[in-house]
mmJSON file of the N, C-alpha and C atoms, coordinates in Angstrom:
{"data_MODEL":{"atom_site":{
"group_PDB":["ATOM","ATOM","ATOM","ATOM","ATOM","ATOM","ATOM","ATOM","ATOM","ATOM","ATOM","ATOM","ATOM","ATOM","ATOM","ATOM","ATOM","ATOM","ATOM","ATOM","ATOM","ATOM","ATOM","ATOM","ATOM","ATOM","ATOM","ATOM","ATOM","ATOM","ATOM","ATOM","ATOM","ATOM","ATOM","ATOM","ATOM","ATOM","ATOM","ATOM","ATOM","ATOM","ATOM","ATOM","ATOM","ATOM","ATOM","ATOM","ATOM","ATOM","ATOM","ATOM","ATOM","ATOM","ATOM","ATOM","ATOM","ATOM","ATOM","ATOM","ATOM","ATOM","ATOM","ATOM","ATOM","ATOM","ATOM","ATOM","ATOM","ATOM","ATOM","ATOM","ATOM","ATOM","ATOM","ATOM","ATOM","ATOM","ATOM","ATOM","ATOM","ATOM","ATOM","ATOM","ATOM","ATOM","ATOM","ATOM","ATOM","ATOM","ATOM","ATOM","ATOM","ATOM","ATOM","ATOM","ATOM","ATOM","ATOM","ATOM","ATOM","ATOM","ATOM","ATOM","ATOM","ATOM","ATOM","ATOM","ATOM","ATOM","ATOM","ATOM","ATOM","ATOM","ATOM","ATOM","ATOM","ATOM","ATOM","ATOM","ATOM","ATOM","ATOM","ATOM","ATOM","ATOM","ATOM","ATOM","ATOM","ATOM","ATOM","ATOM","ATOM","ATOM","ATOM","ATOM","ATOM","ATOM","ATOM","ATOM","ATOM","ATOM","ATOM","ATOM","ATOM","ATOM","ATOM","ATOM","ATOM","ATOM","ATOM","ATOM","ATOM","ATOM","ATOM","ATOM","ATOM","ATOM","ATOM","ATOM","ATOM","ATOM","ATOM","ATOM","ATOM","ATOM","ATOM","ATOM","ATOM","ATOM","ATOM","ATOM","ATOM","ATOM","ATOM","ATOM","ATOM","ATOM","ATOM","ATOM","ATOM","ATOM","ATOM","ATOM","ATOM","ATOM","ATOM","ATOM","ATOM","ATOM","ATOM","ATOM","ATOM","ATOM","ATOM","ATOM","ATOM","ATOM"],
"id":[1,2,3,4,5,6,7,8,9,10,11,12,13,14,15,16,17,18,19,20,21,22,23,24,25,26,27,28,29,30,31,32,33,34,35,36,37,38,39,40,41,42,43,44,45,46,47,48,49,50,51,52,53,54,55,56,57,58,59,60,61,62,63,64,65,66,67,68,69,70,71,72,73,74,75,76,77,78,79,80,81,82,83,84,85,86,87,88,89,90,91,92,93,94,95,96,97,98,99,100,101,102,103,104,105,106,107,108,109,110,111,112,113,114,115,116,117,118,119,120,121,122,123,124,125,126,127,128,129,130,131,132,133,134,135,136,137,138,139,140,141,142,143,144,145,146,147,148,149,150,151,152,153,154,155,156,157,158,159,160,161,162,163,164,165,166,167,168,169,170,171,172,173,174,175,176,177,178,179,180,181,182,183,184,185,186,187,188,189,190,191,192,193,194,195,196,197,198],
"type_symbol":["N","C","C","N","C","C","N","C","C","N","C","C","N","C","C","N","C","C","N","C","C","N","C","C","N","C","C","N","C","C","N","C","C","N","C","C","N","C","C","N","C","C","N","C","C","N","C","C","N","C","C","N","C","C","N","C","C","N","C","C","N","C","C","N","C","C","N","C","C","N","C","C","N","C","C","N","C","C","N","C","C","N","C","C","N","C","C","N","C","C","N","C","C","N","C","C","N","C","C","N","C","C","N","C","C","N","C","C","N","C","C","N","C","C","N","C","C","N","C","C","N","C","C","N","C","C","N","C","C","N","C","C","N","C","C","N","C","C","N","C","C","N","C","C","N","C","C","N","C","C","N","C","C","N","C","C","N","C","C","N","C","C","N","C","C","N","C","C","N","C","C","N","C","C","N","C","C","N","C","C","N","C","C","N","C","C","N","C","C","N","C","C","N","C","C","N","C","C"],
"label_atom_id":["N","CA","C","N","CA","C","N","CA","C","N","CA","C","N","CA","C","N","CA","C","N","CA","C","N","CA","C","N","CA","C","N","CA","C","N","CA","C","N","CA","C","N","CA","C","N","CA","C","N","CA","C","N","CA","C","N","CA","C","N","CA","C","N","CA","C","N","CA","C","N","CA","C","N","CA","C","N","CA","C","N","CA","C","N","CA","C","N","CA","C","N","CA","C","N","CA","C","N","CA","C","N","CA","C","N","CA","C","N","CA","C","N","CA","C","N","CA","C","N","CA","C","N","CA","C","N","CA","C","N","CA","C","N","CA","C","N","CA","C","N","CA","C","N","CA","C","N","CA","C","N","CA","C","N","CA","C","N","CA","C","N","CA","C","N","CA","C","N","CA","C","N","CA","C","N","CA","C","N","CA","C","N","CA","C","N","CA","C","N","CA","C","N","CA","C","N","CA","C","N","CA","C","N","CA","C","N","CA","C","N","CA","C","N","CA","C","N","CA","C","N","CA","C","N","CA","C","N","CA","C"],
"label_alt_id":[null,null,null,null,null,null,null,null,null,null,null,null,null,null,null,null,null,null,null,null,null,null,null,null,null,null,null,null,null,null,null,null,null,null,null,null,null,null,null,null,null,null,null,null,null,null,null,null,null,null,null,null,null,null,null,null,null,null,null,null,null,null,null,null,null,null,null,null,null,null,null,null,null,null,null,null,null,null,null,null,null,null,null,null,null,null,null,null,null,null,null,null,null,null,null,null,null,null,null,null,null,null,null,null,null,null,null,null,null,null,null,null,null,null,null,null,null,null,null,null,null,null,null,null,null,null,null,null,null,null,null,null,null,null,null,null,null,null,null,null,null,null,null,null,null,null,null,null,null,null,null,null,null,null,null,null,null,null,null,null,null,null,null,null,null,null,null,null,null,null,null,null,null,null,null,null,null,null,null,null,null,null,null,null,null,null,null,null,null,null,null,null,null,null,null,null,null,null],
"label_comp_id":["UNK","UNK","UNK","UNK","UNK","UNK","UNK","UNK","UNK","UNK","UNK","UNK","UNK","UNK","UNK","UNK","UNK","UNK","UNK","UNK","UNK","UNK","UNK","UNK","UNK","UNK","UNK","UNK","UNK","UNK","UNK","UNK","UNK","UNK","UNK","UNK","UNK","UNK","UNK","UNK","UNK","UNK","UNK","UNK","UNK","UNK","UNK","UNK","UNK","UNK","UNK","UNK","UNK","UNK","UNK","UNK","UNK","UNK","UNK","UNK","UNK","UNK","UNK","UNK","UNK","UNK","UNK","UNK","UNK","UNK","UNK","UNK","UNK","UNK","UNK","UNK","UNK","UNK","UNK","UNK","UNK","UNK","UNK","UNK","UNK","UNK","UNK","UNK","UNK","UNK","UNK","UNK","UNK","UNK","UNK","UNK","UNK","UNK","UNK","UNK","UNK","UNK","UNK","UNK","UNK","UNK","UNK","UNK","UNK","UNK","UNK","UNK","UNK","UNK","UNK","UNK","UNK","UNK","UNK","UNK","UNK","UNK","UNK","UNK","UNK","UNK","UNK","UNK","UNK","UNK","UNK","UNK","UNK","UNK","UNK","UNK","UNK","UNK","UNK","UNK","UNK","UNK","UNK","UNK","UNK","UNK","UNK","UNK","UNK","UNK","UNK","UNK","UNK","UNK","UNK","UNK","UNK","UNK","UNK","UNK","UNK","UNK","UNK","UNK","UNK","UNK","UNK","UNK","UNK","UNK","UNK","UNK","UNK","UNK","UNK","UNK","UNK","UNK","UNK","UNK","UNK","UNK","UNK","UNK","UNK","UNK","UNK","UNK","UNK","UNK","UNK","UNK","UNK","UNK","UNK","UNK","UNK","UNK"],
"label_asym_id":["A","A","A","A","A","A","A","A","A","A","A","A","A","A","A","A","A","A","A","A","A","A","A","A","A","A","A","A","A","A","A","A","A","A","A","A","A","A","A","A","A","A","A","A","A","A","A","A","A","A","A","A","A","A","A","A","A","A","A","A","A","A","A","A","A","A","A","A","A","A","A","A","A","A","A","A","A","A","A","A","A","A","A","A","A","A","A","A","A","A","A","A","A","A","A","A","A","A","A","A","A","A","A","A","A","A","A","A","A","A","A","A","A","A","A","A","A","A","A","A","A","A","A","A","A","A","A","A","A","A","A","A","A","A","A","A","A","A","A","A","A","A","A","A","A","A","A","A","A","A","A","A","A","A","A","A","A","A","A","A","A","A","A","A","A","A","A","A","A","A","A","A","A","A","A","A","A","A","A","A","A","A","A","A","A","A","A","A","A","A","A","A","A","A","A","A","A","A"],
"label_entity_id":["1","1","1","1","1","1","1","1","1","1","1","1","1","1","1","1","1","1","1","1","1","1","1","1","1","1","1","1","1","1","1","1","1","1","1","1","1","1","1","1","1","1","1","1","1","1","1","1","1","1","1","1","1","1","1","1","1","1","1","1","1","1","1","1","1","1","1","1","1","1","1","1","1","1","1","1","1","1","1","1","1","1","1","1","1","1","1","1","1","1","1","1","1","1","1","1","1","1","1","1","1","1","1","1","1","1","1","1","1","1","1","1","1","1","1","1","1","1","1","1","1","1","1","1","1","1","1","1","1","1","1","1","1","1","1","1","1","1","1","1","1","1","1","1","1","1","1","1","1","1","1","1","1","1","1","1","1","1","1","1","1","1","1","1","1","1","1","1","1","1","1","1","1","1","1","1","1","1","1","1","1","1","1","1","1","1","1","1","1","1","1","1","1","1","1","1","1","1"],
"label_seq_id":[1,1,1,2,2,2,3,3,3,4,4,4,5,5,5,6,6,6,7,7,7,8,8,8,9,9,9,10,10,10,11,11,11,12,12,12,13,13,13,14,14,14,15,15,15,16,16,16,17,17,17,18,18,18,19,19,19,20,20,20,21,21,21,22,22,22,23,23,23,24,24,24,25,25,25,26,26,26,27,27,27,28,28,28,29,29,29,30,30,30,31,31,31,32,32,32,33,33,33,34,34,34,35,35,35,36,36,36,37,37,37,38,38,38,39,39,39,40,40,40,41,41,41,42,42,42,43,43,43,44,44,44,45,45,45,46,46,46,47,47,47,48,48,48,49,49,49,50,50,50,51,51,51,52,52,52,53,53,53,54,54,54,55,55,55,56,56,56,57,57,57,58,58,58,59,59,59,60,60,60,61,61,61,62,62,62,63,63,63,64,64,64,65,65,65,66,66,66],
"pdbx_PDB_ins_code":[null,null,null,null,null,null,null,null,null,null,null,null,null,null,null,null,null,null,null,null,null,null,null,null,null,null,null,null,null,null,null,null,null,null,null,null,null,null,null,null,null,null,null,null,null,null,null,null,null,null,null,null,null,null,null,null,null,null,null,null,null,null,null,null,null,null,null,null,null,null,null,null,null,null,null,null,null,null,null,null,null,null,null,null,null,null,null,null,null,null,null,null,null,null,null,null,null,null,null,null,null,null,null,null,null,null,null,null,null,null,null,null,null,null,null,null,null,null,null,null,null,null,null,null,null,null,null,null,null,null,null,null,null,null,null,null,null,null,null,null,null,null,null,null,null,null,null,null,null,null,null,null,null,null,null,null,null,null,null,null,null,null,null,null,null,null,null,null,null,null,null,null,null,null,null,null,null,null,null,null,null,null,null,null,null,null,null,null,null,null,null,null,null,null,null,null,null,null],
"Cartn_x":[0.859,0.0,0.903,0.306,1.638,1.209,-0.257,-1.101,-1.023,-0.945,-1.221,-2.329,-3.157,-3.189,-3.429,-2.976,-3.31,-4.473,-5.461,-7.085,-7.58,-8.25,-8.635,-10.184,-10.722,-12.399,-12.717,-14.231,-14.615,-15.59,-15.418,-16.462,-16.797,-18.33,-18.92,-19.848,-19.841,-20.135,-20.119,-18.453,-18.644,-19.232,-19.906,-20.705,-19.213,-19.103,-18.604,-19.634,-18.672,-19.532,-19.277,-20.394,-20.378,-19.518,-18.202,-17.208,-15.785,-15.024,-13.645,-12.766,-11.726,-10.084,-9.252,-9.046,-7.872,-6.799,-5.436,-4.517,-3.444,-3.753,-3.322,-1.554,-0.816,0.25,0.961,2.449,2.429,2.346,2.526,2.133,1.283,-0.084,-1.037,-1.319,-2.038,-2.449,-4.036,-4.802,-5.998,-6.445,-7.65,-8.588,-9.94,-10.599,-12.281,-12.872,-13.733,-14.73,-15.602,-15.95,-17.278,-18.195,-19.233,-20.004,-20.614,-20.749,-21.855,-20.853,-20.44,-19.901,-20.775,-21.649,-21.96,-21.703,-20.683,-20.428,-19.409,-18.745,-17.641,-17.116,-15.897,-15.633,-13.829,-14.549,-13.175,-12.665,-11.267,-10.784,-11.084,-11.399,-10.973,-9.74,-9.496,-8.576,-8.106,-7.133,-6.426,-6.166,-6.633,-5.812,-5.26,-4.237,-3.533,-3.6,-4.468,-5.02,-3.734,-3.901,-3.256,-3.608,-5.493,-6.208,-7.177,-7.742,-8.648,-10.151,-10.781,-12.14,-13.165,-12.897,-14.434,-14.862,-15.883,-16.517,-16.985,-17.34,-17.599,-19.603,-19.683,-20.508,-21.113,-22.056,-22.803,-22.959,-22.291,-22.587,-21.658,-20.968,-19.711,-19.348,-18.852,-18.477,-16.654,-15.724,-14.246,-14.312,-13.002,-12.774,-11.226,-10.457,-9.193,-8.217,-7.138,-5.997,-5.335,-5.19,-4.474,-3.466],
"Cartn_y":[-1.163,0.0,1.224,2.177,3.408,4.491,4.61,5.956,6.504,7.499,7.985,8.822,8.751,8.043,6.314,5.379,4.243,3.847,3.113,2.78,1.869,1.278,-0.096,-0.43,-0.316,-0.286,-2.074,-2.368,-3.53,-3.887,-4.674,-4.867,-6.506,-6.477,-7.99,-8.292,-9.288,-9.316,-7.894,-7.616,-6.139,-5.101,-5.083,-3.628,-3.286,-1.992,-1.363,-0.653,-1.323,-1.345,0.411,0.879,1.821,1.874,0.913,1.29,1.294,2.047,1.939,1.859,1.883,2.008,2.62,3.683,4.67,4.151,5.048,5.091,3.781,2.684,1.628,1.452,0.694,0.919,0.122,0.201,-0.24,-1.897,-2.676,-3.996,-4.72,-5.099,-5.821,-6.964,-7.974,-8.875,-8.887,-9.949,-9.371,-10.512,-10.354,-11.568,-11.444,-12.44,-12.535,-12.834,-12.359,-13.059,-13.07,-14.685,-15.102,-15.648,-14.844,-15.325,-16.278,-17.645,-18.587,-19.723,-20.99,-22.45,-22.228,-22.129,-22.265,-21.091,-19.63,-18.305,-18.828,-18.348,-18.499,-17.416,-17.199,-16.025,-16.287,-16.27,-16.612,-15.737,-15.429,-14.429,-14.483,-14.049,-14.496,-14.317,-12.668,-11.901,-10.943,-10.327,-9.169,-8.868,-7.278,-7.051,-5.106,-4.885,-3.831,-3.316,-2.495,-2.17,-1.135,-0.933,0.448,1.815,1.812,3.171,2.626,3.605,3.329,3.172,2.226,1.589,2.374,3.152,3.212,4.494,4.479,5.978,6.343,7.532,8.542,7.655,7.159,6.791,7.865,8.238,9.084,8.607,8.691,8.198,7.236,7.392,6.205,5.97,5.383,4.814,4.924,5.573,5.883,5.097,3.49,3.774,3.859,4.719,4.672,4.152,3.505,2.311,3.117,2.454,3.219,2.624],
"Cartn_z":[0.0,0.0,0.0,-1.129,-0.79,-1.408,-0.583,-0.243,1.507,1.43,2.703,3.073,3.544,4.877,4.375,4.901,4.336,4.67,3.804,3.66,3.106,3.52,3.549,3.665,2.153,2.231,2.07,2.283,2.096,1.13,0.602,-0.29,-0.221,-0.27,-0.156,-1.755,-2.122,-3.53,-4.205,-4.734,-5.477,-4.943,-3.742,-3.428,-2.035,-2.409,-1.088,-0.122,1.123,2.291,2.83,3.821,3.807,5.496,5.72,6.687,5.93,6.891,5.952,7.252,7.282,8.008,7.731,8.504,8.369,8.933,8.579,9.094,9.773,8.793,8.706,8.651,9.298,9.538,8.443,8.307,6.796,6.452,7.685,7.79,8.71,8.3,9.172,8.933,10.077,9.878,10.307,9.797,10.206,10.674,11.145,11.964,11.836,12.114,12.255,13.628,14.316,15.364,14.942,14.904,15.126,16.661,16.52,17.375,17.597,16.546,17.099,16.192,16.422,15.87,14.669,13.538,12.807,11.482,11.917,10.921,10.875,9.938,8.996,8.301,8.016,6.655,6.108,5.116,3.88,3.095,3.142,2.073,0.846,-0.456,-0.832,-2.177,-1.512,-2.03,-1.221,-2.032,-1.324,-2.402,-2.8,-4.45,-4.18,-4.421,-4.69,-5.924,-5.993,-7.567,-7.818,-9.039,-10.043,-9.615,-9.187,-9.499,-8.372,-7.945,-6.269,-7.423,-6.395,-7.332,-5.924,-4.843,-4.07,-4.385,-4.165,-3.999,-2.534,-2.728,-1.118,-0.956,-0.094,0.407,1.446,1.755,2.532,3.405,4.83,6.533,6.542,5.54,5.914,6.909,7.653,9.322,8.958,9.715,9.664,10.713,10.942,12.009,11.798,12.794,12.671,13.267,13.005,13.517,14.733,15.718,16.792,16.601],
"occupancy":[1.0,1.0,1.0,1.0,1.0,1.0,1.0,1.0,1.0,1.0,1.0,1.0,1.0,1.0,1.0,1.0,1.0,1.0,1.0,1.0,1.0,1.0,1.0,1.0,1.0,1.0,1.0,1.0,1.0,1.0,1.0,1.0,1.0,1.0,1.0,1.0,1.0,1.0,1.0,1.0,1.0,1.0,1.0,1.0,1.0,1.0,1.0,1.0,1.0,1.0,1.0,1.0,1.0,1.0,1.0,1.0,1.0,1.0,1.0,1.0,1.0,1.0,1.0,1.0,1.0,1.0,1.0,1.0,1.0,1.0,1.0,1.0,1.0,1.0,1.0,1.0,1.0,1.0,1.0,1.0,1.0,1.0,1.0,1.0,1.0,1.0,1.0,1.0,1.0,1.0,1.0,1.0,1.0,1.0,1.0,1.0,1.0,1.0,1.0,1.0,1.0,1.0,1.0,1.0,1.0,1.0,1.0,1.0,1.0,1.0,1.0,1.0,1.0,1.0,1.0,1.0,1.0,1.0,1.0,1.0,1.0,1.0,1.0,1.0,1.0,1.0,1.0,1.0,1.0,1.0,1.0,1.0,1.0,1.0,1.0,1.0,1.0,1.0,1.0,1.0,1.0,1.0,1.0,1.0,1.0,1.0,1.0,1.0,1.0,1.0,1.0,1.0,1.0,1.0,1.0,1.0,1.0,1.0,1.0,1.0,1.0,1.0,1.0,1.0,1.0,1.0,1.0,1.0,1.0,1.0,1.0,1.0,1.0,1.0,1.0,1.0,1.0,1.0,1.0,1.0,1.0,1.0,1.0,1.0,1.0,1.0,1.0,1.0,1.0,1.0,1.0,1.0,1.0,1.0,1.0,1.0,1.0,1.0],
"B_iso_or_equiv":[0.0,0.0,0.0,0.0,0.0,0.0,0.0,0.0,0.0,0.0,0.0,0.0,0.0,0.0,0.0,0.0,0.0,0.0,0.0,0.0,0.0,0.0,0.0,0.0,0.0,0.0,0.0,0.0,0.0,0.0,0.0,0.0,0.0,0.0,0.0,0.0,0.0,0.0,0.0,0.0,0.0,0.0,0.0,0.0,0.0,0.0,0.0,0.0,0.0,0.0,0.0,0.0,0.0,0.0,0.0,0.0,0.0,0.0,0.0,0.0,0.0,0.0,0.0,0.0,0.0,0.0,0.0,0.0,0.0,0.0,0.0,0.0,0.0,0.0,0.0,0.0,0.0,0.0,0.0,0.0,0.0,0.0,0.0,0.0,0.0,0.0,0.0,0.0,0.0,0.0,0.0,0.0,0.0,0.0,0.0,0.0,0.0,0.0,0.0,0.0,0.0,0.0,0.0,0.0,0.0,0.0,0.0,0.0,0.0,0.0,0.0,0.0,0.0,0.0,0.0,0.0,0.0,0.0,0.0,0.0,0.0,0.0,0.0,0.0,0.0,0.0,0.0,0.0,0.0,0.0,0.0,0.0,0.0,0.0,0.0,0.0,0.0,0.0,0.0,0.0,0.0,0.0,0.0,0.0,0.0,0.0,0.0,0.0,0.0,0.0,0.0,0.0,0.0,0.0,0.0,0.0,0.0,0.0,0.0,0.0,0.0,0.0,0.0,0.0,0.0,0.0,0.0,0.0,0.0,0.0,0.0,0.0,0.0,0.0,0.0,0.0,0.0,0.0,0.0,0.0,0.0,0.0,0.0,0.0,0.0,0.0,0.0,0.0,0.0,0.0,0.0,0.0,0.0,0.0,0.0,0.0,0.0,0.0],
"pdbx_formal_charge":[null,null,null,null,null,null,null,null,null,null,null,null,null,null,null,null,null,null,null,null,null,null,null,null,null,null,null,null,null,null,null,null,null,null,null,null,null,null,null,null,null,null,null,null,null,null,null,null,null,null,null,null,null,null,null,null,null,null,null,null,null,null,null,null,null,null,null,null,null,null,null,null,null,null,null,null,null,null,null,null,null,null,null,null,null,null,null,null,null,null,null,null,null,null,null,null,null,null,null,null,null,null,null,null,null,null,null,null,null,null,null,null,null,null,null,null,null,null,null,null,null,null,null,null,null,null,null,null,null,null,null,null,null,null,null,null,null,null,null,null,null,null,null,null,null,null,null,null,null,null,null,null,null,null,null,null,null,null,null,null,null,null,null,null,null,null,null,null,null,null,null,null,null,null,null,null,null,null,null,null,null,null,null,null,null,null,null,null,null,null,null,null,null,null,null,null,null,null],
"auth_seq_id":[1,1,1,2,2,2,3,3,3,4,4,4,5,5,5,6,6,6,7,7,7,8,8,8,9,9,9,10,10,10,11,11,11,12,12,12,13,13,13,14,14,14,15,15,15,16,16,16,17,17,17,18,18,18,19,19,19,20,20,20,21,21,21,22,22,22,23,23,23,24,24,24,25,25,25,26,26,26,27,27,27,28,28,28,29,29,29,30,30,30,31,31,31,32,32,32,33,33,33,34,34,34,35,35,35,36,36,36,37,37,37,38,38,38,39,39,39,40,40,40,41,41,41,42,42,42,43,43,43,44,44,44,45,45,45,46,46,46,47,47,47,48,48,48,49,49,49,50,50,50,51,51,51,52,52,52,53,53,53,54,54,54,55,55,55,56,56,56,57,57,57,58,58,58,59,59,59,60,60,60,61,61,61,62,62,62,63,63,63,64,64,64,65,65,65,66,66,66],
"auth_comp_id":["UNK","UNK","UNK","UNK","UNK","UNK","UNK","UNK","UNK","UNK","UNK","UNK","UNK","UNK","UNK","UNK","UNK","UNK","UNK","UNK","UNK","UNK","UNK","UNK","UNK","UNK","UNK","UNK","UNK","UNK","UNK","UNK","UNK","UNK","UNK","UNK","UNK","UNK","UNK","UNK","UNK","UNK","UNK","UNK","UNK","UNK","UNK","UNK","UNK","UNK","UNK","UNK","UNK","UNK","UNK","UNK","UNK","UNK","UNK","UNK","UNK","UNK","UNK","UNK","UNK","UNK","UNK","UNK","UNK","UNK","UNK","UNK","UNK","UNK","UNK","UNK","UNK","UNK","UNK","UNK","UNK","UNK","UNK","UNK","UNK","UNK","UNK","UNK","UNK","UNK","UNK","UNK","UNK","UNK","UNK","UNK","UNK","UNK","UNK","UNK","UNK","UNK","UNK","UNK","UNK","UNK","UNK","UNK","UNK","UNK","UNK","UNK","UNK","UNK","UNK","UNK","UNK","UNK","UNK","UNK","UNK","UNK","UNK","UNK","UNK","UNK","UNK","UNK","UNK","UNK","UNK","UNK","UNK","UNK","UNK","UNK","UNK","UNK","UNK","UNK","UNK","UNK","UNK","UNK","UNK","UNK","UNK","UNK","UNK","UNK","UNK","UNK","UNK","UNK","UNK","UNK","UNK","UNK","UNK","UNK","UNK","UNK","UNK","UNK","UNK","UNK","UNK","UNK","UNK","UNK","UNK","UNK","UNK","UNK","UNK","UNK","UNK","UNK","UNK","UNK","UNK","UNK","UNK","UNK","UNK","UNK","UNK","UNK","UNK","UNK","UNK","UNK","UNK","UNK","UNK","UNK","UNK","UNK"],
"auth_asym_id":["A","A","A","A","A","A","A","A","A","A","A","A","A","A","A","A","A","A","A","A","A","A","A","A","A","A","A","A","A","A","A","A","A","A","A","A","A","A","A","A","A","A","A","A","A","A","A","A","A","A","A","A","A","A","A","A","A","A","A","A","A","A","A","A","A","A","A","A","A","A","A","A","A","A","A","A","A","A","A","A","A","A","A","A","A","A","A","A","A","A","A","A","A","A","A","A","A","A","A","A","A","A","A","A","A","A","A","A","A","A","A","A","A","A","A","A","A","A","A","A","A","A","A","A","A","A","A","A","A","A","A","A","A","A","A","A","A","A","A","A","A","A","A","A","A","A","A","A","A","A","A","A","A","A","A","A","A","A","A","A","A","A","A","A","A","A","A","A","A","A","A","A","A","A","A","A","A","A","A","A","A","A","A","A","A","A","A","A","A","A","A","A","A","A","A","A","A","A"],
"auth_atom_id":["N","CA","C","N","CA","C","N","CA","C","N","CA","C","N","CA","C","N","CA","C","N","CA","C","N","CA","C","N","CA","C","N","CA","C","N","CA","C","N","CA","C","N","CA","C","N","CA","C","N","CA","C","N","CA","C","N","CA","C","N","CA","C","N","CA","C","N","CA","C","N","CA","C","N","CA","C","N","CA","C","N","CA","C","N","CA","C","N","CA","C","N","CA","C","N","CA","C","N","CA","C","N","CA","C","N","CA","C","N","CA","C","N","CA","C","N","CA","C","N","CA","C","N","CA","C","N","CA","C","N","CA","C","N","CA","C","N","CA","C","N","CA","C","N","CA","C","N","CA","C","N","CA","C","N","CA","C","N","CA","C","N","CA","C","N","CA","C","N","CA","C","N","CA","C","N","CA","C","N","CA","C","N","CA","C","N","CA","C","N","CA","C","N","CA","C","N","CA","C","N","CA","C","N","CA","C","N","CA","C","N","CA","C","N","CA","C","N","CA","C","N","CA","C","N","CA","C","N","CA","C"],
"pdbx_PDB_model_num":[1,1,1,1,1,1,1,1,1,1,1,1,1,1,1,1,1,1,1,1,1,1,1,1,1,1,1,1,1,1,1,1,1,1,1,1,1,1,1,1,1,1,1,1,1,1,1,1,1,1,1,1,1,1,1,1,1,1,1,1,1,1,1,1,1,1,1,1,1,1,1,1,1,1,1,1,1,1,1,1,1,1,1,1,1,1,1,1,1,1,1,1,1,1,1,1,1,1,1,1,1,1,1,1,1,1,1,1,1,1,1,1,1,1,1,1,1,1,1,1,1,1,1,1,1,1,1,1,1,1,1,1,1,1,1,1,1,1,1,1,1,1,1,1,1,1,1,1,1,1,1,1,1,1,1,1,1,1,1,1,1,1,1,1,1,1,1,1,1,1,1,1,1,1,1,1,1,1,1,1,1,1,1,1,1,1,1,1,1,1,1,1,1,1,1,1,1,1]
}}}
């Protein structure tokens, strides 16, 4: 990643979600909690594009990396 502030949006089937992540440090690892033996969640990418694909979502939720 080698934008600053570094940012990190989500997207679930192609739609971006209306949370994002600021200020991401230049190496993370990430994790899931699930609440109940029966949820699940699978990567199933990580892609470092050329050109930023999100747009400004209205009420977006920032949260930022301490």
């Amino acid at each position: 990643m080698n934008t600053t502030p570094r940012t990190a949006h989500l997207f679930i089937n192609n739609v971006q979600q209306p949370v994002y992540i600021s200020g991401l440090p230049e190496f993370v690892q990430y994790y899931f909690q699930l609440y109940t033996q029966i949820q699940s969640a699978t990567v199933l990418s990580l892609k470092c594009l050329s050109a930023p694909t999100v747009t400004d979502i209205k009420d977006a939720k920032q949260v930022k990396w301490d």
